[in-house]
mmCIF file of the N, C-alpha and C atoms, coordinates in Angstrom:
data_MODEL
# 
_entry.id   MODEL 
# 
loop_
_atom_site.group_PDB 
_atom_site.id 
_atom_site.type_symbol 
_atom_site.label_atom_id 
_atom_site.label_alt_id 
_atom_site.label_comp_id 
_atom_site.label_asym_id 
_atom_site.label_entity_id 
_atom_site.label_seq_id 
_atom_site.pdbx_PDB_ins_code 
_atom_site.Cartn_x 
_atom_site.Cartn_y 
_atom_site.Cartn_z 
_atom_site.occupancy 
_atom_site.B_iso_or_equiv 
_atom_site.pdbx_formal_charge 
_atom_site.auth_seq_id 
_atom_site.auth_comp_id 
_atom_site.auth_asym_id 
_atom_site.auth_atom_id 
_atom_site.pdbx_PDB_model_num 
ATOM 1   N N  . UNK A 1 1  ? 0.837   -1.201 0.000   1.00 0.00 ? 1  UNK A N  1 
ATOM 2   C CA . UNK A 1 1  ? 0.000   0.000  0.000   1.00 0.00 ? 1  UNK A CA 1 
ATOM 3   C C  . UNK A 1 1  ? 0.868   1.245  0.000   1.00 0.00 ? 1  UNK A C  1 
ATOM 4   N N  . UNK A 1 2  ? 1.781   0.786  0.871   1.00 0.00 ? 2  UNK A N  1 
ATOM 5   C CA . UNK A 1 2  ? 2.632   2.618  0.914   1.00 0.00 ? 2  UNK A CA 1 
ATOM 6   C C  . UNK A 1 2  ? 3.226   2.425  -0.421  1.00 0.00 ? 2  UNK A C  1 
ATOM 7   N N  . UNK A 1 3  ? 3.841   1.642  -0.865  1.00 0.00 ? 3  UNK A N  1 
ATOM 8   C CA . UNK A 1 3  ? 4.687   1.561  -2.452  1.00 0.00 ? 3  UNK A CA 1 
ATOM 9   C C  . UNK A 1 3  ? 3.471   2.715  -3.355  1.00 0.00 ? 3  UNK A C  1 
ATOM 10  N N  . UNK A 1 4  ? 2.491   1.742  -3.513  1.00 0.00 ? 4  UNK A N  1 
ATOM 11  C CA . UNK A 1 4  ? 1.389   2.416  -4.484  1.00 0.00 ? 4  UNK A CA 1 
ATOM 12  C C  . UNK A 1 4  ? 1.389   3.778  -4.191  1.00 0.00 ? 4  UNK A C  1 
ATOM 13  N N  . UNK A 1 5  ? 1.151   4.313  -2.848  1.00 0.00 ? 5  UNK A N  1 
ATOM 14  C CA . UNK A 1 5  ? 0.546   5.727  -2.830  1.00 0.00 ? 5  UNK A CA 1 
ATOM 15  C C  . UNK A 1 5  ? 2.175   7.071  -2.911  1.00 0.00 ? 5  UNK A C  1 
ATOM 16  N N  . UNK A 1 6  ? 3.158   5.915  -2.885  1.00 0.00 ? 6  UNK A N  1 
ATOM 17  C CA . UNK A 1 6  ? 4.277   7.125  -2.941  1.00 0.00 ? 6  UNK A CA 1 
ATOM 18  C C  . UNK A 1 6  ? 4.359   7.500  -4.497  1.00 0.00 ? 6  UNK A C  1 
ATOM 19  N N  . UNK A 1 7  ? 4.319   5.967  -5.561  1.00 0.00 ? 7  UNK A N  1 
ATOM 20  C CA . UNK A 1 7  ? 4.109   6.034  -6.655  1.00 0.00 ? 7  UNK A CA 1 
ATOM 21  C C  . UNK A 1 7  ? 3.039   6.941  -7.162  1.00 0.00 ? 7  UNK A C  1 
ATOM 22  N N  . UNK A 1 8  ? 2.006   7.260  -6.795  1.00 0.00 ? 8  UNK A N  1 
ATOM 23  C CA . UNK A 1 8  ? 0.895   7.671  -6.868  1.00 0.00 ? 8  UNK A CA 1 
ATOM 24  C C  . UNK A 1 8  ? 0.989   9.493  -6.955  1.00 0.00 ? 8  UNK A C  1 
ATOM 25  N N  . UNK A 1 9  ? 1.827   9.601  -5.795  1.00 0.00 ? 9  UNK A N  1 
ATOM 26  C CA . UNK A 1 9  ? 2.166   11.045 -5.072  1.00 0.00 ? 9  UNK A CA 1 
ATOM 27  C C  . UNK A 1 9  ? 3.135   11.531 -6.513  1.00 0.00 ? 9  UNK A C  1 
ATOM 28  N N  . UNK A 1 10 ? 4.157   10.500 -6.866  1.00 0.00 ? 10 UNK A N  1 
ATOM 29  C CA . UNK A 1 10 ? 5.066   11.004 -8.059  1.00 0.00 ? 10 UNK A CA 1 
ATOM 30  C C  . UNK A 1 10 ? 4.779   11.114 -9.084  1.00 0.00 ? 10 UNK A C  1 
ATOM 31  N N  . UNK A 1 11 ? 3.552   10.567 -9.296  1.00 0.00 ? 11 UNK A N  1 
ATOM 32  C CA . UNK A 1 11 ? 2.985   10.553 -10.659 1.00 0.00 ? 11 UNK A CA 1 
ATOM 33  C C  . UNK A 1 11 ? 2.607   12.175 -11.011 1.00 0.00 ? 11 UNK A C  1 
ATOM 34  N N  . UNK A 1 12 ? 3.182   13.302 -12.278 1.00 0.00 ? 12 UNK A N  1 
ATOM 35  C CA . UNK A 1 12 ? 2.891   13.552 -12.899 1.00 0.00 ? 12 UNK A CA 1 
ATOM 36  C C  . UNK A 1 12 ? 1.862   14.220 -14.297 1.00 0.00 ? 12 UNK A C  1 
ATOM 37  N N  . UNK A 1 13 ? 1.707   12.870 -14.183 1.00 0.00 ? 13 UNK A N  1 
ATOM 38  C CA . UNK A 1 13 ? 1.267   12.528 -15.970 1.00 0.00 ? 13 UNK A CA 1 
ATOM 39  C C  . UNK A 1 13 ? -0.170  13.474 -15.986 1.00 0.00 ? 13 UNK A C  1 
ATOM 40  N N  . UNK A 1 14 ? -1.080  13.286 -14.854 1.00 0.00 ? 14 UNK A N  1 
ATOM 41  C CA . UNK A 1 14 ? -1.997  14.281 -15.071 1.00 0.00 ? 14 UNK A CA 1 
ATOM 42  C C  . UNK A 1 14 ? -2.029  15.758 -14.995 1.00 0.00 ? 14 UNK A C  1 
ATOM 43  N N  . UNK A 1 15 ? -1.041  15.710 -13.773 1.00 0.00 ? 15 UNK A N  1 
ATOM 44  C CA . UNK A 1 15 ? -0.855  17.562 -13.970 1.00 0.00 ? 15 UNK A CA 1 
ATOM 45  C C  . UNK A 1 15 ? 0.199   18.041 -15.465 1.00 0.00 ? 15 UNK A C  1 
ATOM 46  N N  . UNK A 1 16 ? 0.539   16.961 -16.384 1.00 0.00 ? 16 UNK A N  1 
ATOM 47  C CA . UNK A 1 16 ? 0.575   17.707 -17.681 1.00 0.00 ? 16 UNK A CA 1 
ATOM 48  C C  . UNK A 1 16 ? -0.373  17.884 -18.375 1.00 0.00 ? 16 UNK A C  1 
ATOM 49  N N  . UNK A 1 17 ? -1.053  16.813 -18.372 1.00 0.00 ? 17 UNK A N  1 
ATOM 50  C CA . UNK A 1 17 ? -2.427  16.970 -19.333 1.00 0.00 ? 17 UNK A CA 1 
ATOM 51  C C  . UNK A 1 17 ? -2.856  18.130 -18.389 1.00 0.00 ? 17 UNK A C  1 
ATOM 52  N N  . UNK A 1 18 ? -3.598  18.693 -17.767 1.00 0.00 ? 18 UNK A N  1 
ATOM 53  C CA . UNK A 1 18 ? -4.277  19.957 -17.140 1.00 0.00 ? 18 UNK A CA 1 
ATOM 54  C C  . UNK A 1 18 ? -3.423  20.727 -17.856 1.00 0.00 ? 18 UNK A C  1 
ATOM 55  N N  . UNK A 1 19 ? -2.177  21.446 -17.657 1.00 0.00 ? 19 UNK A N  1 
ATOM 56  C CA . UNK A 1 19 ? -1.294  22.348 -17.789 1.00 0.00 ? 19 UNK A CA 1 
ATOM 57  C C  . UNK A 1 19 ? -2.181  22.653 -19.212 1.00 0.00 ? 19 UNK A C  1 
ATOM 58  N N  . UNK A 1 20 ? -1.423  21.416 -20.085 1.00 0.00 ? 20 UNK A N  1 
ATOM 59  C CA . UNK A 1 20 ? -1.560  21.626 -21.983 1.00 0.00 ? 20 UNK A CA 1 
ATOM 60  C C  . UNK A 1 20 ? -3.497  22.290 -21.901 1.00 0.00 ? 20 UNK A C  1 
ATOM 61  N N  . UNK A 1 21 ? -3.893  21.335 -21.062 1.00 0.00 ? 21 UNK A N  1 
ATOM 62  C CA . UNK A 1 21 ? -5.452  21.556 -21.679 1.00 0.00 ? 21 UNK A CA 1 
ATOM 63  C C  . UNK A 1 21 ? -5.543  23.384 -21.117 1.00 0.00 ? 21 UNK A C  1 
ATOM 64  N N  . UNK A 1 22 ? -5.000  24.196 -19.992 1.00 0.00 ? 22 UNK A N  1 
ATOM 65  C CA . UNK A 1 22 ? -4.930  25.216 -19.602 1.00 0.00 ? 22 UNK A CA 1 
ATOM 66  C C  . UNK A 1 22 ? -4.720  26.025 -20.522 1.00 0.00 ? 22 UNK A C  1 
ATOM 67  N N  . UNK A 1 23 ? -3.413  26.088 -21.112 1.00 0.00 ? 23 UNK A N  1 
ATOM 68  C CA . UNK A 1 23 ? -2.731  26.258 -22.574 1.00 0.00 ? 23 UNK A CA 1 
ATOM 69  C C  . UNK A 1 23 ? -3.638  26.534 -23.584 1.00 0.00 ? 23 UNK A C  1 
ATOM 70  N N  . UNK A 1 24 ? -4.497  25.236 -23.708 1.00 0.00 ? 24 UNK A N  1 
ATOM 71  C CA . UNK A 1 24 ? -4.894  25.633 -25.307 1.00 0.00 ? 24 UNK A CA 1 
ATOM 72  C C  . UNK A 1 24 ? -6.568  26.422 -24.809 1.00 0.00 ? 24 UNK A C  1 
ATOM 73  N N  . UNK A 1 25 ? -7.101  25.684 -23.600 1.00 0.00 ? 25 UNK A N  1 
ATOM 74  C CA . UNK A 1 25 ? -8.159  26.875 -23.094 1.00 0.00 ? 25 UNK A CA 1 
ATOM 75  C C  . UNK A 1 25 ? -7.535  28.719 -23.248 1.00 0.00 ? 25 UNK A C  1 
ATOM 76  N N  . UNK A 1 26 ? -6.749  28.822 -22.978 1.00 0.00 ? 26 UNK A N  1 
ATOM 77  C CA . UNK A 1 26 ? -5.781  30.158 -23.108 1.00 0.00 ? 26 UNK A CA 1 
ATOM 78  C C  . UNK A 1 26 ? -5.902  30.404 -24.486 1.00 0.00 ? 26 UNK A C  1 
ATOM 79  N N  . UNK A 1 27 ? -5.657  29.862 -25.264 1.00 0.00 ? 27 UNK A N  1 
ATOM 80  C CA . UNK A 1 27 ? -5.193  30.282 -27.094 1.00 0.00 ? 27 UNK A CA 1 
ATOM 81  C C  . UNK A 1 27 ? -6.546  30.521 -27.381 1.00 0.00 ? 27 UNK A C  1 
ATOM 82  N N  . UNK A 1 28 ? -7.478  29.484 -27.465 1.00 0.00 ? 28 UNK A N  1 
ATOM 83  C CA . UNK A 1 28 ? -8.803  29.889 -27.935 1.00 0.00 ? 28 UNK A CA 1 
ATOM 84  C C  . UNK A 1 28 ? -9.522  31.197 -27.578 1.00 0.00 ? 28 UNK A C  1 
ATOM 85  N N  . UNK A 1 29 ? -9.211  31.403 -25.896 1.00 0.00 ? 29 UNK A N  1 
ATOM 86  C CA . UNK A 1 29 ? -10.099 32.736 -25.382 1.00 0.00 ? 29 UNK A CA 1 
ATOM 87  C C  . UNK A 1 29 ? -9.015  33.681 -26.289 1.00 0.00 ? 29 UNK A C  1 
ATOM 88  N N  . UNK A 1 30 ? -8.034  33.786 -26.313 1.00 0.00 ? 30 UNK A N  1 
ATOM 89  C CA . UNK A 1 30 ? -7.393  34.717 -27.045 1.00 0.00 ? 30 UNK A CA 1 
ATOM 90  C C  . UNK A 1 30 ? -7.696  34.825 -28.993 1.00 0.00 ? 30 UNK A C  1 
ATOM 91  N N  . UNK A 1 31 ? -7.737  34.013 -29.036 1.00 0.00 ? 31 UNK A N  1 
ATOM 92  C CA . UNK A 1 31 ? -8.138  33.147 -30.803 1.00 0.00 ? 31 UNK A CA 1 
ATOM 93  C C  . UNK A 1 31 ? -9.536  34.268 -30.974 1.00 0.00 ? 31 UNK A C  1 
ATOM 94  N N  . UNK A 1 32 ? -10.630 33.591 -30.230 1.00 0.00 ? 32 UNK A N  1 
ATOM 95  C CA . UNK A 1 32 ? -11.797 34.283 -30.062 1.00 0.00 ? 32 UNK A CA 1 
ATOM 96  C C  . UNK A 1 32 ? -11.758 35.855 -29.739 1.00 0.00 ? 32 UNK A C  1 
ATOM 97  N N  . UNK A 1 33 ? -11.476 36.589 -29.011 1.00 0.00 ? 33 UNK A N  1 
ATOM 98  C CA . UNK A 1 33 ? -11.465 37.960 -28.704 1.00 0.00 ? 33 UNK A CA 1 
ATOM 99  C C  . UNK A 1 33 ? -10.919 38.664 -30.147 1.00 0.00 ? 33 UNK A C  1 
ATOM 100 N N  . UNK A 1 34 ? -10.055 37.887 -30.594 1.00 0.00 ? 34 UNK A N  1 
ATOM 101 C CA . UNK A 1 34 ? -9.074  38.328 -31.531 1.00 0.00 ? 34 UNK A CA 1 
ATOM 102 C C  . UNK A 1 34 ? -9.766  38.388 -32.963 1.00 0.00 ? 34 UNK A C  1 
ATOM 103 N N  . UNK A 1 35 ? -10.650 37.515 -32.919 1.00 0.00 ? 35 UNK A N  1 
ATOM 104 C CA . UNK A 1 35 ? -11.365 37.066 -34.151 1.00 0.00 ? 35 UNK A CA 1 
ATOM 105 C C  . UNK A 1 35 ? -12.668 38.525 -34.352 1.00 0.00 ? 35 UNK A C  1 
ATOM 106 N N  . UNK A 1 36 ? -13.072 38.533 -32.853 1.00 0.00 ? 36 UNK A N  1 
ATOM 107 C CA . UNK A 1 36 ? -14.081 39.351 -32.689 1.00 0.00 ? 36 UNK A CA 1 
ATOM 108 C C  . UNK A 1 36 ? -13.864 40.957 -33.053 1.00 0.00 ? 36 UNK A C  1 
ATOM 109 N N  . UNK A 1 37 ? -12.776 41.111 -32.789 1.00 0.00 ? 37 UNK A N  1 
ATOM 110 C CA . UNK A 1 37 ? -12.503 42.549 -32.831 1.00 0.00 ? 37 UNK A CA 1 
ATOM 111 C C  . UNK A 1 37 ? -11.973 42.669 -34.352 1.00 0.00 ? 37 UNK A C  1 
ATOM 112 N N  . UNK A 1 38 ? -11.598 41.863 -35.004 1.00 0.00 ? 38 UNK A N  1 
ATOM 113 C CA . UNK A 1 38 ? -11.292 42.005 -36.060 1.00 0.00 ? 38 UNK A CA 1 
ATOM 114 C C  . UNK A 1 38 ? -12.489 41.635 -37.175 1.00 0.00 ? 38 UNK A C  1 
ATOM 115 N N  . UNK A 1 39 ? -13.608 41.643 -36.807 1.00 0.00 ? 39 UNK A N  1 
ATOM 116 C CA . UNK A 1 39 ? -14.605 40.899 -37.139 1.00 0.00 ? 39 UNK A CA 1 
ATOM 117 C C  . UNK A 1 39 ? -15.622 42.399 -37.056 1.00 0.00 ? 39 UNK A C  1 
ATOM 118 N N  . UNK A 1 40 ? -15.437 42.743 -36.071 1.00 0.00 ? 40 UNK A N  1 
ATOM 119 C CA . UNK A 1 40 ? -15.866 44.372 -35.759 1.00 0.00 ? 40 UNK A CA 1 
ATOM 120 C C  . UNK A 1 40 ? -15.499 45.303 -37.168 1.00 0.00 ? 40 UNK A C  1 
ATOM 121 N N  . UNK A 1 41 ? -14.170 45.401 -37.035 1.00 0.00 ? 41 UNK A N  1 
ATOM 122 C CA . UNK A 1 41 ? -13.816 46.443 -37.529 1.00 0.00 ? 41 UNK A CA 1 
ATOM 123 C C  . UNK A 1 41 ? -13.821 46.412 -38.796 1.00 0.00 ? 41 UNK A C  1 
ATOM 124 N N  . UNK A 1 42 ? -13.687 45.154 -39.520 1.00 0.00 ? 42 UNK A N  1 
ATOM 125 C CA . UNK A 1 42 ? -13.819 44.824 -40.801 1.00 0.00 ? 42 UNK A CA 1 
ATOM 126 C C  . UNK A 1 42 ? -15.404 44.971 -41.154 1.00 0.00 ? 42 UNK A C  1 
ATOM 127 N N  . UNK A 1 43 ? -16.142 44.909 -40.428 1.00 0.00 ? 43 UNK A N  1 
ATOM 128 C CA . UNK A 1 43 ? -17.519 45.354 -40.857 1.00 0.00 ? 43 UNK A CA 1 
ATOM 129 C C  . UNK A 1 43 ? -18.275 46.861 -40.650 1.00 0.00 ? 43 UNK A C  1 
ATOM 130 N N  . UNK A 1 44 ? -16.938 47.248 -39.654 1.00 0.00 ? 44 UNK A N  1 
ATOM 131 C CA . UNK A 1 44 ? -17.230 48.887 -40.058 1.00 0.00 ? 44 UNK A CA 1 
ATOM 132 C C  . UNK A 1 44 ? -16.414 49.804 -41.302 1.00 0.00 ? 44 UNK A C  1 
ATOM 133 N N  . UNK A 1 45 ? -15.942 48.675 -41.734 1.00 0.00 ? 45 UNK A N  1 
ATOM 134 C CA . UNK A 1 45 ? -14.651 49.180 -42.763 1.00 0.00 ? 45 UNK A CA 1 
ATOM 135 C C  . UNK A 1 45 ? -16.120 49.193 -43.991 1.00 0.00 ? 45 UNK A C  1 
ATOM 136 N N  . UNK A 1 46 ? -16.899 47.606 -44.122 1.00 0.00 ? 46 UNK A N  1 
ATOM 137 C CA . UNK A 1 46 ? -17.401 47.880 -45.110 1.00 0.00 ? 46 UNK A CA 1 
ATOM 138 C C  . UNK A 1 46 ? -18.528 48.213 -44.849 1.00 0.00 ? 46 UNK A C  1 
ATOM 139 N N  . UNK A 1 47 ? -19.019 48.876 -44.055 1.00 0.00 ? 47 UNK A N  1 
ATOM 140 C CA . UNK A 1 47 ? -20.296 49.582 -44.299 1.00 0.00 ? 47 UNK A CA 1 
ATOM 141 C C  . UNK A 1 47 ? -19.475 51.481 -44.612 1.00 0.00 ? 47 UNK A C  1 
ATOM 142 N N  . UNK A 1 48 ? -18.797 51.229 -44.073 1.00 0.00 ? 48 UNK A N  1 
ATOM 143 C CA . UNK A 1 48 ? -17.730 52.962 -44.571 1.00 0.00 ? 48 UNK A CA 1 
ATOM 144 C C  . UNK A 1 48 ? -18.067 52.899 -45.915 1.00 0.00 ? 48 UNK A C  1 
ATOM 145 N N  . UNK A 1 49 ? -17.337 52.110 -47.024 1.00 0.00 ? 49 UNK A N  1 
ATOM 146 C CA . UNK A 1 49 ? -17.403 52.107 -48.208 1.00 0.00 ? 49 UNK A CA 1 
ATOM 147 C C  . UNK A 1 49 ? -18.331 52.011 -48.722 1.00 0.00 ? 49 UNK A C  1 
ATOM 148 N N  . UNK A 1 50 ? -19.364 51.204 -48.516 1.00 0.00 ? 50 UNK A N  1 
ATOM 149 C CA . UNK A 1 50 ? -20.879 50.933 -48.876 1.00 0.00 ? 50 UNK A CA 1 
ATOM 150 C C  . UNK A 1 50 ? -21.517 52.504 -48.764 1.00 0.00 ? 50 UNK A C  1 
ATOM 151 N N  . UNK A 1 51 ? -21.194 52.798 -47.390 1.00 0.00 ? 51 UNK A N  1 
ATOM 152 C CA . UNK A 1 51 ? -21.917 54.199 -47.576 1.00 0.00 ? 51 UNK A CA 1 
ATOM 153 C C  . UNK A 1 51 ? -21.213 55.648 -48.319 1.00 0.00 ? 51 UNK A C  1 
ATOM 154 N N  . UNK A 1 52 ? -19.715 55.310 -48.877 1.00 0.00 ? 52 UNK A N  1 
ATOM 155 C CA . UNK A 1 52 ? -19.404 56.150 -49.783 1.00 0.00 ? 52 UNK A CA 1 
ATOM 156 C C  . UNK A 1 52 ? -19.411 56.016 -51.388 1.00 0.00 ? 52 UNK A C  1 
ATOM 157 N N  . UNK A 1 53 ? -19.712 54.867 -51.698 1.00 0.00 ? 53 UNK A N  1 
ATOM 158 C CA . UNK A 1 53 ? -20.049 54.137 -53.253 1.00 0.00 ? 53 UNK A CA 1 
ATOM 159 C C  . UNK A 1 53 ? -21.778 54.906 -53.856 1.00 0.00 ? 53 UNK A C  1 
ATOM 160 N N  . UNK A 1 54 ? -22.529 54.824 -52.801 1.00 0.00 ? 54 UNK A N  1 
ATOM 161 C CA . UNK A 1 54 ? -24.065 55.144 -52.804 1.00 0.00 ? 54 UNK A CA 1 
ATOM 162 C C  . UNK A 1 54 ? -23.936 56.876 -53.330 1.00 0.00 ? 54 UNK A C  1 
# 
């Protein structure tokens, strides 16, 4: 029993997976905001032009 739980204590392997999954939760909220604002402005770009073509 103590073998297992010291093994257990050293184990790792899951606090990498969290970390990476932290990581790419991180890129997306950034991905997204990034998308949005550029998503904004490009549609005030073309209603600018739309309303100087008329």
């Amino acid at each position: 029993m103590k073998f297992t739980l010291a093994r257990f204590l050293n184990d790792e392997s899951g606090a990498t997976a969290v970390e990476y999954s932290l990581m790419a939760a991180l890129i997306a909220v950034i991905a997204i905001s990034a998308l949005t604002k550029l998503g904004s402005n490009l549609s005030n770009k073309f209603n600018n032009i739309a309303g100087n073509v008329t």
